[in-house]
C-alpha positions in Angstrom: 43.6 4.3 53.8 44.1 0.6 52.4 41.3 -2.1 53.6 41.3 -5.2 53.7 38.4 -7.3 51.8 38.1 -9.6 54.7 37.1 -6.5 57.2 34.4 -5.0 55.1 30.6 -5.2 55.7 29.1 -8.2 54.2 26.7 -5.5 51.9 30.0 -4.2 50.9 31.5 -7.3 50.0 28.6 -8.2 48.1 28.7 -5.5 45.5 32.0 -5.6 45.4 32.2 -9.3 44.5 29.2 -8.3 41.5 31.1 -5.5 40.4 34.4 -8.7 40.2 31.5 -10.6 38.3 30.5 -7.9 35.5 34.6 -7.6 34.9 35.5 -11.3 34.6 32.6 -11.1 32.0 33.8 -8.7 30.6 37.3 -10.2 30.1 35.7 -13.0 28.9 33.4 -11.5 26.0 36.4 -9.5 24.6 38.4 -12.7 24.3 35.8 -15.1 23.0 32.7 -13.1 21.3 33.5 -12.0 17.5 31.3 -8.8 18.3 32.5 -7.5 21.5 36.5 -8.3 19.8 35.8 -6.3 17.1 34.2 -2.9 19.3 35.9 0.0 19.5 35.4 3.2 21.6 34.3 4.7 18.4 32.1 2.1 17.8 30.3 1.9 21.6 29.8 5.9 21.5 26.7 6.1 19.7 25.4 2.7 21.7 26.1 4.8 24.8 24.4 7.6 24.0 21.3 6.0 23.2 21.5 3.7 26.7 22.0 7.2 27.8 18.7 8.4 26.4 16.8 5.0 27.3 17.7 5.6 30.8 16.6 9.3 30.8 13.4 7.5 29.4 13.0 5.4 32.6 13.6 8.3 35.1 10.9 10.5 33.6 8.7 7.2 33.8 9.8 6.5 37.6 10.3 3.3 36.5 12.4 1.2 39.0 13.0 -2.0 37.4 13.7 -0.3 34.2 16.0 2.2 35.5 17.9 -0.5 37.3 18.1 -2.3 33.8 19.7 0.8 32.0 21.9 1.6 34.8 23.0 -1.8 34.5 23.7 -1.0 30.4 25.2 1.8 31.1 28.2 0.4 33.6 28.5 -2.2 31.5 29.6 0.2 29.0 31.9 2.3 31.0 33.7 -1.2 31.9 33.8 -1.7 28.3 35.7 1.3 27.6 38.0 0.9 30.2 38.7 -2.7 28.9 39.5 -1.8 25.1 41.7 1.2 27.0 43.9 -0.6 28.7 44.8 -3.1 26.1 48.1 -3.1 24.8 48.2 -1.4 21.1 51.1 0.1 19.5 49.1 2.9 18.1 47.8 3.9 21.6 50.0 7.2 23.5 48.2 6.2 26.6 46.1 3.6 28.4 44.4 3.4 31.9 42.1 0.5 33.0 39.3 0.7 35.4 41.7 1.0 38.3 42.5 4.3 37.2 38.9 5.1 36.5 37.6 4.7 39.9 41.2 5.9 41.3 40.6 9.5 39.2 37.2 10.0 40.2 37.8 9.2 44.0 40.8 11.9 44.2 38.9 13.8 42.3 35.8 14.1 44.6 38.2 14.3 47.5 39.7 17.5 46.0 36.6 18.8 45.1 35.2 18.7 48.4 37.3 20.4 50.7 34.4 21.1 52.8 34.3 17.2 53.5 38.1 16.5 53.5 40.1 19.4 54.1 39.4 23.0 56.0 37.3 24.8 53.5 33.6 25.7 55.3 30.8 25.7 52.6 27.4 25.7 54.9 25.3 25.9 51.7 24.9 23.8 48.1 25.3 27.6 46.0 28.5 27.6 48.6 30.0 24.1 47.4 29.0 25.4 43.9 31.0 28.2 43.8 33.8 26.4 45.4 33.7 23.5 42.6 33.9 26.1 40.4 37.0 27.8 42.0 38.8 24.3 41.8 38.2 23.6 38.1 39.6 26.7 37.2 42.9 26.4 39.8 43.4 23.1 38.2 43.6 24.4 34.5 40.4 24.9 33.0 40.8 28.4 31.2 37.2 29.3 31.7 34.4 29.0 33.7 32.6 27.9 30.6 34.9 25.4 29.7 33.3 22.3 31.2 30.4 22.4 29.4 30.6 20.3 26.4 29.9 21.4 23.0 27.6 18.9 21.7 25.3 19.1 24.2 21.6 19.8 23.1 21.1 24.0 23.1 18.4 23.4 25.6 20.4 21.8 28.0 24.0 23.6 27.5 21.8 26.8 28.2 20.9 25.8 31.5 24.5 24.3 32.1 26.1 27.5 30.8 23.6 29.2 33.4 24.6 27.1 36.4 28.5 27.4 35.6 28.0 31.5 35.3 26.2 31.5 38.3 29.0 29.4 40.1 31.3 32.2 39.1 29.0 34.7 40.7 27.5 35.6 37.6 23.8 36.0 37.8 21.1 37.9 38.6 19.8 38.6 42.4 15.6 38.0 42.3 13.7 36.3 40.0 11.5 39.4 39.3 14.4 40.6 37.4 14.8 37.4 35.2 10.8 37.5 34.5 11.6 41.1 33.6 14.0 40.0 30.8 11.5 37.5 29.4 8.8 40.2 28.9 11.7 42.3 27.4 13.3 39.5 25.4 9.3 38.5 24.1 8.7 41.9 23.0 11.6 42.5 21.6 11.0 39.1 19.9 7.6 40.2 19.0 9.4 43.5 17.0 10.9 41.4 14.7 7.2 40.2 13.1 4.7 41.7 11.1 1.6 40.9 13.5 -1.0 41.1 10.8 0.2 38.5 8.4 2.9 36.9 11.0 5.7 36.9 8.3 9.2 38.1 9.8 10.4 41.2 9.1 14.1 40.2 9.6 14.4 36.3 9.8 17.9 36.0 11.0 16.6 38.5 13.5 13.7 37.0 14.3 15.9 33.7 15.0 18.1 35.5 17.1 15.7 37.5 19.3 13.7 33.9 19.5 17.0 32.3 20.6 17.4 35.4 23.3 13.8 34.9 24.2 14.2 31.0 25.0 17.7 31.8 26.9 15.8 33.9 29.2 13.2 31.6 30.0 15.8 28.7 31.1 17.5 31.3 33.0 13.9 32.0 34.8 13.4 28.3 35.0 16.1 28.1 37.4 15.0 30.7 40.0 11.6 28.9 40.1 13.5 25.6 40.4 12.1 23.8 37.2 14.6 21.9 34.9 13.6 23.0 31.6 14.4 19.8 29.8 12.4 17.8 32.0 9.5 20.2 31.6 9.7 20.1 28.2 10.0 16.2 27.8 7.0 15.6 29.9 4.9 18.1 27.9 6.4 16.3 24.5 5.5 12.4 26.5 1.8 13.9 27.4 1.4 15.5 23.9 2.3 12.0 22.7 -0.3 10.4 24.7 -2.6 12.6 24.0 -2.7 12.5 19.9 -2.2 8.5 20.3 -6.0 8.4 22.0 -6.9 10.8 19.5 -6.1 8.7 17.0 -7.2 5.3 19.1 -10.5 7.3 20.1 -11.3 8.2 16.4 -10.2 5.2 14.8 -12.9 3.5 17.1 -15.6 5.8 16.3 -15.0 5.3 12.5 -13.3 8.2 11.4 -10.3 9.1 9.9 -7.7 12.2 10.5 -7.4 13.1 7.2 -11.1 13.8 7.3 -11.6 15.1 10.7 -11.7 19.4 11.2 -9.5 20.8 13.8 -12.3 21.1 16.1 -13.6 17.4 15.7 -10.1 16.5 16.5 -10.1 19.0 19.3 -12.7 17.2 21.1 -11.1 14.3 21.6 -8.3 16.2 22.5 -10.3 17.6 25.5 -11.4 14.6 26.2 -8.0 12.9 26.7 -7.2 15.7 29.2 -10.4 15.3 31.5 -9.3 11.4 31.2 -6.2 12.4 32.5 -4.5 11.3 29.7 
C-alpha cells in the first residue's frame, strides 16, 4: 500500500529524512572524494568485515553508544554498495540501487512470513523455523544446507548447519541424548591418544574425532540455549583480562614473566578471578 510522506508519524518522518541525509552524502562523497571515487565492492569487503567484527565487539561489551557507532558504519556501507551498484558501467550484467534493496528484503519478509501475511498458522518460533525453511527450498535453494555460507568461521557454520538441519526436522529429541554423543564423541576422541605420553596414535584421526567431538558440543550448546561463539568469546575477552593484570600485577611487584614459575604466575591468576577480573 503506497503512503504518502506527508501522513506519516512525525518519528517516522524523522528517520526517514536521516536515512535522505546519509544518501545525499553519500552521492556527494562518490562525486567529490578521490577515495570513496576510487572504491570498489571488492575493495569495501574486507572494510565491512572488520566493521562487522567491531560491532560484534560492542555487543559482547553491551556497549550502547558504541554499538550505535558501528551500526552507523555498517549502513553506511550497505548504502555504499548499493551506490557503486547502480552506477552505469559497461562491464556491469546487472545493477540495482538501494530501492531495490529495501524493495527485495520487504517482499521477501512478506513471503517468508505467511504466518503474519497470508493463512499459514505457526503458533511457535521452531514453527516459523521450519516454515522459513520450507520457503527457501520452494523458492530454489537445492538444499537445506545451502544457505549457509562457506566462509563462515567452523565454529559458527556448525551451529548454522545445526539450526538449518533442525529446521528440516533433522535433530535429535532430548538433550540427554546429545550429552550422550559428547561422552561418546570424547571417548572416542580419547582412543585416538596414547594417554601416557599424550602423542596421537593416528593424527589425522585424532583431528577428526576432535572435530566430531567439538560438533557435538555446539549441537549440545543449543539444547541448553548457549550460543557457542559467544561463550567462547567471552572466555577468550576474560582470559585476556586476566593475563593483562598478570602482567600489570607482576610488572608492579618487580618481576618479570620470563622469570616467573607457573605457579608464581598462577597466583596472580587467582587473584584476578577473586577481583573479578
Amino acid at each position: 500500500m503506497e503512503k504518502h510522506f506527508e501522513s506519516l508519524p512525525k518519528e517516522r518522518q524523522d528517520q526517514l529524512m536521516a536515512f535522505d541525509r546519509l544518501l545525499t552524502i553519500m552521492d556527494e562523497l562518490r562525486e567529490k572524494c578521490p577515495w570513496d571515487r576510487k572504491q570498489t565492492l571488492e575493495s569495501l569487503r574486507h572494510l565491512t568485515i572488520e566493521e562487522t567484527y567491531e560491532l560484534s565487539d560492542a555487543i559482547l561489551e553491551n556497549d550502547l553508544p558504541e554499538i550505535r557507532k558501528e551500526l552507523g558504519d555498517i549502513m553506511l556501507h550497505l548504502v555504499f554498495y548499493a551506490k557503486i551498484a547502480s552506477e552505469p558501467d559497461p562491464e556491469k550484467s546487472y545493477q540495482f540501487d538501494i530501492q531495490d534493496v529495501l524493495n527485495g528484503i520487504c517482499d521477501k519478509l512478506i513471503s517468508r512470513h505467511p504466518h503474519i501475511y497470508g493463512d499459514t498458522v505457526a503458533d511457535s518460533e521452531e514453527a516459523v523455523k521450519q516454515n522459513w525453511e520450507k520457503l527457501k527450498l520452494k523458492e530454489g535453494n537445492k538444499s537445506v544446507l545451502s544457505g549457509v555460507p562457506g566462509s563462515l568461521p567452523a565454529l559458527v557454520k556448525a551451529m548454522r548447519i545445526q539450526e538449518k538441519a533442525r529446521g528440516a526436522g533433522f535433530d535429535w529429541d532430548e538433550k540427554q541424548q546429545v550429552w550422550e554423543k559428547v561422552q561418546e564423541e570424547l571417548e572416542e576422541f580419547k582412543q585416538h591418544f596414547d594417554i601416557e605420553t599424550g602423542q596421537a596414535i593416528d593424527q589425522k584421526e585424532a583431528e577428526g574425532e576432535f572435530g566430531d567431538l567439538l560438533f557435538s558440543l555446539v549441537n549440545y550448546s543449543r539444547f541448553v540455549d548457549i550460543n557457542p561463539e559467544t561463550a567462547l568469546e567471552r572466555t577468550n575477552k576474560k582470559f585476556i583480562r586476566r593475563f593483562q593484570y598478570l602482567e600489570e600485577a607482576s610488572k608492579a611487584d618487580g618481576k618479570s614473566l620470563a622469570d616467573m614459575t607457573l605457579s608464581e604466575m598462577d597466583a596472580y591468576w587467582n587473584k584476578a578471578k577473586k577481583l573479578g577480573v
